[in-house]
Structure formats: structure tokens, C-alpha cells
N, C-alpha and C positions, 0 to 999 in steps of 0.2 A: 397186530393192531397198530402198533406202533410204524412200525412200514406204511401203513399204508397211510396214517394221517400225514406222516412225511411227503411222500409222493404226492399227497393232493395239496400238501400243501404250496409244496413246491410249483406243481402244474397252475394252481392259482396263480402266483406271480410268472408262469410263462420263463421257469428257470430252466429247463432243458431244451425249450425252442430257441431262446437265445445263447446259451450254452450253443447250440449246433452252428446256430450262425455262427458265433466269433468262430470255433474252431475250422469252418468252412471259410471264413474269412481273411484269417491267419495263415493259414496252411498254403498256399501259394506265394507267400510272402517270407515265412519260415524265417519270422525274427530272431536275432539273436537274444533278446532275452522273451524266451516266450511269457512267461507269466506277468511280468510287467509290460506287457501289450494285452495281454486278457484284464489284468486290471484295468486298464488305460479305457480298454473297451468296455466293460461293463462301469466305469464312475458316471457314464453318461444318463444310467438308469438310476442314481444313487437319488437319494432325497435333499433339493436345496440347501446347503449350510443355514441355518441357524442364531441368533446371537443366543450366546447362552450365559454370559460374564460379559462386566463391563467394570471394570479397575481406574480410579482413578488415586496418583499420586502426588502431594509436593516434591517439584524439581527444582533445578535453578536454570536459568536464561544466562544468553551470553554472557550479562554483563555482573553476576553473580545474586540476582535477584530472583525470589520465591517464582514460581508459573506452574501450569497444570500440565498435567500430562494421562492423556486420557488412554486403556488399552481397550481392544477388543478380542474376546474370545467368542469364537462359535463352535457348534456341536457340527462337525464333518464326518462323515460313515462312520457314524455311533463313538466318534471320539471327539474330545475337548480338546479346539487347539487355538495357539495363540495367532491370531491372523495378522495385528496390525498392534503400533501404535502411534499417535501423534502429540506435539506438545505445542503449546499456546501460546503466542506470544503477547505478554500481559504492554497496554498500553494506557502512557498514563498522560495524565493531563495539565500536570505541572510542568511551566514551563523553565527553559535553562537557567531566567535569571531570578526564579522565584527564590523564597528566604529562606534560610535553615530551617522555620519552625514549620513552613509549611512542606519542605520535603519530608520532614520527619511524617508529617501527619499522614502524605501521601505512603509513605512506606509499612505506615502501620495499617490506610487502609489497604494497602495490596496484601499485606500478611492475613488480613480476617478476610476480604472475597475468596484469597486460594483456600484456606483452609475449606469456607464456605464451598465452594465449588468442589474440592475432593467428598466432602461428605453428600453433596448431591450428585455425583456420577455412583457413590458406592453402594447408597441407600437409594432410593424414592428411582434414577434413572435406570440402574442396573434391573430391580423390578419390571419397570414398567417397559423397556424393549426388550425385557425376556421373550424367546422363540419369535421373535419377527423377522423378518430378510434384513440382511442388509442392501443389497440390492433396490430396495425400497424406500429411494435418499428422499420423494417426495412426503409420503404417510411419515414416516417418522420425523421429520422437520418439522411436519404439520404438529405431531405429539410434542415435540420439544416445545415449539411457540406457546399451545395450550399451556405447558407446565408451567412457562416462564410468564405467561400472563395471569396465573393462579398464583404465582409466589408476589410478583409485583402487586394484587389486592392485598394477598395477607400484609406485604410490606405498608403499602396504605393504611389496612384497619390498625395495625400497629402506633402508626404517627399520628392515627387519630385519637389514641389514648393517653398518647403521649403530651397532648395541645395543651392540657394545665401544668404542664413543666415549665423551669427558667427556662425564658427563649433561647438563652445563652449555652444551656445546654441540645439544643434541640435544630440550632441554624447552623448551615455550612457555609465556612466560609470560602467564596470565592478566591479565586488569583487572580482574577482580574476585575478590581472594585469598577461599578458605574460612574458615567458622570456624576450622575444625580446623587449618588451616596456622598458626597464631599464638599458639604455646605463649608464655605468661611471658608475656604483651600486654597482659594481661585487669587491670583496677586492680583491689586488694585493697579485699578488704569492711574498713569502718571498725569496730574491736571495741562489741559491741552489737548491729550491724545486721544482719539476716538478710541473706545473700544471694536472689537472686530467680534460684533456680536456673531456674525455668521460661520466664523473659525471656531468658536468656542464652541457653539453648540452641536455639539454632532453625538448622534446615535449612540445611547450609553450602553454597552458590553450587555449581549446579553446573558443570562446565568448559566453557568457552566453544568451543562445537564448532567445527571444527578446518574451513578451506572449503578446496577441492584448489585450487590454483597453477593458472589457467588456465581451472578451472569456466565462467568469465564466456562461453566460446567458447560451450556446451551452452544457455544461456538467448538469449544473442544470435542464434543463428543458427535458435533454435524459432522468435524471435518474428519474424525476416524471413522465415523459411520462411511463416508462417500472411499474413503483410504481402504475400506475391508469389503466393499463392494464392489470396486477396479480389482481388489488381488483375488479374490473369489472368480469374476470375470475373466481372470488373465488376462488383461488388458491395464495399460497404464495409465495414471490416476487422471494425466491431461485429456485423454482419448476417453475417459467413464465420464469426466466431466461436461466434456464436447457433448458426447450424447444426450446427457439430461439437459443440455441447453436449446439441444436441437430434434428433441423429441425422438431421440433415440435413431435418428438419421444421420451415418456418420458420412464426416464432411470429409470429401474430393480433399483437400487441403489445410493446409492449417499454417500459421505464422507462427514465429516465434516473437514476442515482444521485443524495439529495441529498449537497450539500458540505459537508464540516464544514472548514470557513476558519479558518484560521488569522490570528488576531489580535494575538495579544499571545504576546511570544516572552521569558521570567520570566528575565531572567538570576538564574544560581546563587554568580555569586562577587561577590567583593568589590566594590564597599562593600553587594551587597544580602543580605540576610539570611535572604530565604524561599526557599527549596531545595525544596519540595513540587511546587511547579506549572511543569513545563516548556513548556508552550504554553495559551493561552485561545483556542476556538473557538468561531466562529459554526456553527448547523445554520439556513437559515431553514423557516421552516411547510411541510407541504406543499399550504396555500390557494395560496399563491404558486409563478407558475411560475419556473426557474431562473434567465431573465433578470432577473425583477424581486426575485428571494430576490439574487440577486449586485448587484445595486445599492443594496436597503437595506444589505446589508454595507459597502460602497463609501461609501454618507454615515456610517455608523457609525464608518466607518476613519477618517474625516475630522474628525467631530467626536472621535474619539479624541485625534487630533496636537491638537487643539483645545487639550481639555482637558490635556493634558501639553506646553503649551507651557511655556518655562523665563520667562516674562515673571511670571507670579504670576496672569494675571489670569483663570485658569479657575476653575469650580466646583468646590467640593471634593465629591469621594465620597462626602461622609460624608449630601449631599441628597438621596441616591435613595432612592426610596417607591416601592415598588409593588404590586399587589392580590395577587398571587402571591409574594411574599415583602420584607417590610416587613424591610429593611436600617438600624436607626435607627444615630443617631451613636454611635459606641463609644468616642468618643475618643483612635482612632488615627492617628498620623502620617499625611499624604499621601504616596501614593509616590512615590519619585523622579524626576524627569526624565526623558522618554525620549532625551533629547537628538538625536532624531530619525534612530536608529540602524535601518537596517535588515540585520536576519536572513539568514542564507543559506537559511529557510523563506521567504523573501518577504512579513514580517511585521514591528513593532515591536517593538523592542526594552526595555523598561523593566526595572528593580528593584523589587522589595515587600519591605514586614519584615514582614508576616504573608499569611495566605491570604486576608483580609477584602479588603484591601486591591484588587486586581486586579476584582473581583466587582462593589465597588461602585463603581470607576471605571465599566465596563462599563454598572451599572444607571445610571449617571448621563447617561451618554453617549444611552444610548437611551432617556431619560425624557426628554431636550431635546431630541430627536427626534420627542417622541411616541408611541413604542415601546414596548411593555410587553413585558417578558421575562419567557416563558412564555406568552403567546400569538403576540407577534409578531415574538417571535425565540426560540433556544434556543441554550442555551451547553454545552458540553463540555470537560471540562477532561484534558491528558495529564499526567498524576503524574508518570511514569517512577520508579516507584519505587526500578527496581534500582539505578537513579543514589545512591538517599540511603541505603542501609545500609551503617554503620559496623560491620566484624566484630569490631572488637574490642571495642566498646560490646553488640555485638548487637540494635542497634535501628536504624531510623529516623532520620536528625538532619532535621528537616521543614523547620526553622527555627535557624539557626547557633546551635550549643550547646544545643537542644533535642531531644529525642531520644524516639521512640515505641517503644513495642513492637510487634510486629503485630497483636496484640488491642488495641492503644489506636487505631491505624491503623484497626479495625472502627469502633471507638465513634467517631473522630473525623470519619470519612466520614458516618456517621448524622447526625451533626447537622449537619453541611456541608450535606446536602441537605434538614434539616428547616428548617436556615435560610436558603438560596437553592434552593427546588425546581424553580427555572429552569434546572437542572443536568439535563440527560436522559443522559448519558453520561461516566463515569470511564474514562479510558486508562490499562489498568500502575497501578490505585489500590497492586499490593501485587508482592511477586518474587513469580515463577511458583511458585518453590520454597516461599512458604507457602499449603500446600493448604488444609491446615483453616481460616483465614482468610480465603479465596477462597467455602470455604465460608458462610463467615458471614456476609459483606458478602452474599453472592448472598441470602440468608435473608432479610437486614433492609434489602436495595435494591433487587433482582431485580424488584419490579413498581413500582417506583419509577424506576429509572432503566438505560442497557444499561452493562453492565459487560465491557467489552472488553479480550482480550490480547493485545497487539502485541509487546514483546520478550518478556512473557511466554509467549506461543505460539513452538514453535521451527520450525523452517524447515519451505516444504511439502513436501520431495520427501523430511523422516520423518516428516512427517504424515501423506501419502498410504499411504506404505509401511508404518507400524509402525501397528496400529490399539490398542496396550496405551500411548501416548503418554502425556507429561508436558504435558498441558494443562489449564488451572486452572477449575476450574466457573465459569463465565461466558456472558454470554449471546453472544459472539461474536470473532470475532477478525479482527486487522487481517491483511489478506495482500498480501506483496511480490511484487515477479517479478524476482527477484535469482540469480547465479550458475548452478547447474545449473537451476534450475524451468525445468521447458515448459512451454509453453502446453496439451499435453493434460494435463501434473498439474495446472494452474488448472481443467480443465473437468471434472477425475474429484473435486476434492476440493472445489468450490463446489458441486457435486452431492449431494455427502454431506454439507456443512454443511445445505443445505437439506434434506435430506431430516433432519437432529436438529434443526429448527429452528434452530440459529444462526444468526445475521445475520452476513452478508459484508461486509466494507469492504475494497477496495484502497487501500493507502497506498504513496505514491510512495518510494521512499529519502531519505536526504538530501541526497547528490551526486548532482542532477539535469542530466537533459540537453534539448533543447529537441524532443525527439520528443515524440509528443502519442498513439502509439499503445498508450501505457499505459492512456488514458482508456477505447479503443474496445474494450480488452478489460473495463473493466470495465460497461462498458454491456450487454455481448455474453454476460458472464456473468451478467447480473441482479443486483450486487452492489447493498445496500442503502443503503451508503455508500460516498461515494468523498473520501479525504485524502491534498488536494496541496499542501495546505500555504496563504502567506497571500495578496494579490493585487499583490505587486509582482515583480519580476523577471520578465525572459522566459520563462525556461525554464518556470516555476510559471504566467503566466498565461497562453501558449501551450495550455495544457491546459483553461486556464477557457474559452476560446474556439473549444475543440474540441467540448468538453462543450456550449458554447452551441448551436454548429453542428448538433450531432446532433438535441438539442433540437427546435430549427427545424426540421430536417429530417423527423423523426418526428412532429410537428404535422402539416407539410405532407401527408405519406402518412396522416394518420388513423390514426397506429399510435402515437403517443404513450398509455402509461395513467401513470396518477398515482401517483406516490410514494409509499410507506407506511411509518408510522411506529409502527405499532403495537407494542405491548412484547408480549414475550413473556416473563414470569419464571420466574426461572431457579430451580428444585425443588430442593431439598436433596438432596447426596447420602447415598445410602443405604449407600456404601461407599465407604473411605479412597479406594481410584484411581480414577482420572479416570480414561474413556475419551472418542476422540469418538464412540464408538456408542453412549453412554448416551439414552436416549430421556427427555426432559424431559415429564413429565406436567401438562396446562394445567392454570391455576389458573384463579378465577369475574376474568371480566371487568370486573366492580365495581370489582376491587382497581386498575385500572389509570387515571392520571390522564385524565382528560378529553378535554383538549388531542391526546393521544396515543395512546389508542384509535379515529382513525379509520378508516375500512375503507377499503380501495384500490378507488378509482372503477375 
């Protein structure tokens, strides 16, 4: 009896007809190891992996601060295994020159979100993607969203119980106060002098949106879901991602993004004086492939420390000449000593007392290299603007005790780049909140050089969703993969940049971690740039050598196509708001430098 319910049962699943095949299959081929080729061949009938566990822990990030670290486990031929895991990199919102009390308060909220966020991947997420696919990065994003818009009501009904509390206890206080918050502040005009009512008034800060307690769970656990759905796949995490961006049609080709490296990292305080420039970046050519664009940076980085040794004996800045922008002596101080500090970018550290300064070290560096900048290398600089406005001055301070308006901030950018045009990219030149000067730089630089928003851009998951957004005319914007973002909002909203023409850059946070699957998402989405900052520390160069890897990789399959750099400038707009559905109408190709109009091989 027992025979025989075996045998039918077996016959039900079709075990001895396939049984016959493999061994008639095999058998001509007479592997060396036969049973691991019968395995090989019967997993194809096995049942879809599973998720069956999802573990989430406190780790710590490069830079020795709390982040999440999300795993996954699924149920594979009737066993539990661990597939995958990923960790987050937490980003915060405090900026470099805010107060002791307010970093304090930032570090204690990062302590309750991770905590929060471990206890929602262990509890309530781990539940509810019990037995679904991984493979299935849309339906479960869709779940994550829902979860995270049910936690943001409860967060709501919460603070509305809370409304007969001291307000004192109950408001958040910004870092970056409004105008309007700072009656009596404002210095009195001297009798005589007009006031310059039109400087003063500008656009007060808007509030620094507000991130839910635990969010970190909603972006951690997209991006191991899409990480254990590639290794399930066997396919690599850049090529899983490719596919869900392109409806599972895999592309003839793929690019690798180039780097814009971080080089020189401008301290803002004391004793240095120029507050304008937060980081100096290398981009190299796209003649050059990624390994050899990362090693000219690499001697560049070197005769950097070179030159800013503290012994006296380097050349001064003031020597660099070059065909594309003739930097003659101004008769400015050398800057500071880097005293051979390094950045939590993975970068140098130095001071300047003007903006010349940083530029023509640079040009100097790569002129004794042989290097001409703006052909054989290009520089990019990150402002941070929102860092330098003073609201009670209502300007700019660029440079200590100097101070711009936002229209002097236009004119001041124009000549920056009519006098080093080896400048192809401004980061944050202005706040997101002055529009009509966003306007104007795009006007008098937009085929000159990309003018990118990175804090000025706000987060993507109101990006995706609000299509009437507060984004500043520019030719493009940096994008994180921080707190709630999934990875299908990275593939719905690089879709839509590229279809307005803007250029995609992924920029890493600041509190990095030593996962490297940030990079393979931005390969996966054809991002045009990718900023990870400068080439020291693990966590930062971990990612250059992932990048490298891909590289390599997509050379070897003949799917590697070449980088492109070509500008696209940026149209005036024709009406006060910004959308990002405004469709940018091309300008004659003339307009565009040389160097930078090449077409992608």
C-alpha cells in the first residue's frame, strides 16, 4: 500500500519522467561531477525562494555613528538561508557650521529613528513580507509605501493630542531660522543712506521638513529586498535594477557613471575665511576610461599634499597658466596648510581666504603634472549655499565679513567661470528658495556649465509624488537614497528626469557605510554622475572599486558605452514656478564648449 501511494505520488509531480530526461541528458556529456549537474538540473523545477525572516540591527557608519542594517532570509529547497544584507546610510540635516546644542539634539534624534527603525523591520515588516517573492521589488514597495503612510497618520493623530502641550515642548527647532522669525535683528540704516529694501527681502528659509522616527526601516529593507532579488536572479544588482527600470527589457548597453571626486574639502571656520566653497571636485574626460580618470586624480591627490606641505618648499598658486583659463598672479595670500587633515568625505582638508585661492592651487597641481584643466581634467565646485546666508543681514557672507546679495551671487558666478572655465559644474551655487536667481544664473551659465540641486532639491519620495514642487531651474539634481525612498521611487523619478532632460547624479550621504550597493544602483539607473565623495577612507573607496569592478565587467561582456558629457542648457523660465515637468527647449549646439559637446560613442 505504501508502494504504491509513493509511486503515484511521485508520478503526480512527473519525478521519473524527468528523472529519465536528466539522466538521458547527462549521459552524453558524462560530467565530472554527476550529482551536482542532476542537482543543477532538477533546481529549475524547485519552488521560487521565498522571504521567510527579515532581521533588522543597530550598526555603526563610517564615521562611528548609529545606522540600520537590514538582512534577508528566504526559504530555498525547504531550507532557511541567509541571502543578502544591506546597510543605510543615515543622513542628516544639520549643517557643518551648526551649534554644539543642535548637533547634540541631531545625534539623539538619529539614536531614537534607528532604534525605531530596527524595531520596525523585526516586528510589523518582518510579518507582513512573510512568503512573498523577492523578485517582486514593485508589490512590495507598494506595501512598504502603504505601511509608511499608516505610521505617518498614527504620527499625526499623536500630535494632535499633543496640541494642549507647551508649545515649547512640541516645536522643532529649525537650523536654519527665517527672515521673518527675527524682528528687531535687522541693523538700522545710517541717516542718509537708503535702505536696499530689495536685498533684504528675500525669500525666508523654508522649514526643514520634518523625517518620521524610524523612516530608515522603508528605504533599508526596499534596497535588500531589490539586493536578494539580483542574488536569487543571479544576475548583478546593477543589471536587476536595469530591468525593473526598463520593464524587464535588458539594455544592449550600459554606462558607468563618471565621478566627480572629491578633492579638497574648504573648511568654513576659523582661522579660514572663505565660506563659499564646501568641496573642490575632480570630473575626469570622458577620452579616458574610469580606471585611468581615477588614477590621474590619484597623482593629482598627491601632488596636492605636495604642494600644501607645511615645510615652505612647494610652488605657489599663484604659477598656474593655462590655455583655457590664464589664472595670472593677483597677489594673494597662499592658502593655508592642509596640515594633512583628512575629511569624513575621504578628502583634504585645507582653509582659503578667497575663492581664487583653491582653483589655482588646483591649476598648479595639474600644470606640474602636465595636465591642462579643461581638457584633461574638469573641476566642479559644491557652494552649499544654504550653509552662508545670514537672515539677519539677508545675504550671503562668502567670505568672513563679506556679504552678497543673491543677484551679486549671479554676477559673481559669471565671472568665476569667465575666469576659470574649467568649472563645468556648480553644486547649491544659491537656496533653492531664490528662484528668480536660479533663474538667472541658468540664463548666463546654463550652456556653459551643469548647474545642479542637491540640498536645493527636496527629498524624492515629494518629488515623485508632488509634481507642482519647489525645484529651482537647473540643469539637474543630486539624488540620495535616504530614509523612506525605494528603490521603485529611484526608478519612477530617474525616468522622469530623463524624459525633461535633466541629468541624474546619485550622491552618497555623509554618514557612510561600507556597502557598495549604492553604486550598482546608480549604474542600473543610467545616472550621469555619480558623488561619493574623495578617495580615502574605506567606506568611500569601497564604492570606487565597485564602480571599477562594473567597469571591467561590462568591457569584458561588450556592453560597456561611453560616458557622456554633453550640456544641455537650461531655458529660461517662462513662468515664476518651477515644475519638474517643464520641458526645457534645446538651444544651437555652437553655444556649447568644445571639450563638452561630445556625442556618446
Amino acid at each position: 500500500r505504501l508502494q504504491e501511494e509513493a509511486a503515484e505520488y511521485y508520478r503526480g509531480l512527473r519525478v521519473p519522467q524527468r528523472m529519465e530526461e536528466a539522466l538521458n541528458a547527462l549521459f552524453p556529456l558524462r560530467p565530472a561531477d554527476l550529482y551536482g549537474e542532476l542537482a543543477n538540473y532538477f533546481t529549475k523545477f524547485s519552488k521560487a525562494p521565498v522571504i521567510c525572516k527579515l532581521v533588522g540591527r543597530k550598526v555603526l557608519d563610517g564615521v562611528g555613528q548609529p545606522t540600520l542594517e537590514v538582512e534577508i532570509y528566504c526559504i530555498v529547497q525547504n531550507y532557511e538561508k541567509r541571502i543578502c544584507s544591506t546597510v543605510m546610510s543615515f543622513h542628516s540635516q544639520t549643517p557643518e557650521n551648526a551649534l554644539p546644542e543642535t548637533v547634540e539634539a541631531d545625534e539623539k534624534e538619529r539614536n531614537d529613528s534607528v532604534n525605531a527603525a530596527v524595531e520596525w523591520v523585526n516586528e510589523s515588516l518582518n510579518t507582513m513580507l512573510r512568503d512573498l517573492e523577492p523578485v517582486d521589488q514593485c508589490k512590495i514597495d507598494k506595501m512598504l509605501g502603504e505601511y509608511f503612510t499608516e505610521k505617518v497618520e498614527e504620527k499625526k493623530e499623536i500630535q494632535k493630542q499633543e496640541e494642549e502641550e507647551p508649545e515649547a515642548t512640541r516645536a522643532l527647532i529649525s537650523c536654519a531660522p527665517s527672515a521673518t522669525s527675527l524682528p528687531g535683528k535687522k541693523k538700522a540704516a545710517k541717516p542718509g543712506k537708503k535702505v536696499a529694501v530689495a536685498e533684504r527681502t528675500i525669500p525666508p528659509a523654508e522649514p526643514v521638513e520634518s523625517v518620521l522616527c524610524g523612516s530608515l526601516a522603508i528605504g533599508g529593507t526596499s534596497l535588500a529586498i531589490a539586493k536578494a532579488g539580483a542574488t536569487i536572479s543571479h544576475i548583478p544588482l546593477y543589471l536587476h535594477i536595469a530591468l525593473l527600470k526598463h520593464d524587464q527589457d535588458s539594455p544592449k548597453e550600459m554606462t558607468v557613471p563618471l565621478p566627480m571626486v572629491t578633492l579638497l574639502n574648504c573648511e568654513k571656520t576659523s582661522p579660514a575665511k572663505l565660506k563659499l566653497v564646501k568641496e573642490v571636485l575632480l570630473i575626469p574626460p570622458v577620452q579616458l576610461s574610469l580606471k585611468q580618470g581615477i588614477e590621474k586624480i590619484l597623482d593629482i591627490q598627491k601632488e596636492m599634499m605636495r604642494l600644501l606641505e607645511p615645510s615652505g618648499k612647494a610652488a605657489s598658486p599663484q604659477l598656474a597658466d593655462s590655455k583655457k583659463g590664464r589664472a595670472h598672479n593677483t597677489g594673494k595670500k597662499a592658502p593655508p596648510r592642509a596640515l594633512k587633515r583628512i575629511s569624513h568625505l575621504g578628502c583634504l582638508i585645507t582653509g582659503c581666504d578667497n575663492i581664487q585661492q583653491p582653483l589655482l592651487l588646483m591649476q598648479t597641481a595639474c600644470n606640474n603634472l602636465g595636465l591642462e584643466l579643461g581638457k584633461d581634467m574638469y573641476l566642479a565646485l559644491n557652494c552649499a549655499a544654504h550653509e552662508l546666508m545670514d537672515y539677519v543681514e539677508g545675504k550671503y557672507e562668502i567670505v568672513t565679513g563679506t556679504f552678497k546679495s543673491p543677484d551679486d551671487m549671479v554676477d559673481m558666478y559669471v565671472g568665476l567661470i569667465n575666469e576659470f572655465p574649467f568649472i563645468i559644474a556648480l553644486i547649491d551655487p544659491l537656496r533653492k528658495e531664490d528662484r528668480q536667481q536660479w533663474n538667472n544664473i541658468s540664463c548666463a551659465l546654463g550652456s556653459k556649465c551643469y548647474l545642479i540641486a542637491e540640498e536645493a532639491a527636496t527629498y524624492i519620495s515629494k518629488l515623485k509624488i508632488d509634481q507642482n514642487i519647489n525645484i529651482p531651474k537647473c540643469s539637474g539634481v543630486v539624488l540620495k537614497y535616504i530614509n523612506q525612498t525605494k528603490v521603485s521611487d529611484l526608478v519612477e523619478l530617474t525616468g522622469l528626469l530623463d524624459g525633461q532632460r535633466h541629468v541624474t547624479i546619485l550622491g552618497s550621504p555623509d554618514g557612510e557605510s561600507s556597502d557598495d550597493s549604492f553604486v550598482d544602483l546608480a549604474v542600473g539607473l543610467g545616472a550621469r554622475f555619480i558623488k561619493l565623495g574623495g578617495l580615502s577612507r574605506g567606506e568611500r573607496v569601497t564604492k570606487y572599486n565597485r564602480l571599477l569592478a562594473i567597469e571591467e565587467e561590462l568591457a569584458k561582456n561588450r556592453t560597456l558605452r561611453k560616458a557622456n558629457l554633453e550640456l544641455i542648457p537650461v531655458a529660461e523660465e517662462s513662468q515664476p514656478e518651477n515644475h519638474l515637468s517643464d520641458v526645457l527647449p534645446p538651444q544651437k549646439q555652437d553655444s556649447l564648449p568644445q571639450q563638452l559637446s561630445q556625442p556618446a560613442l
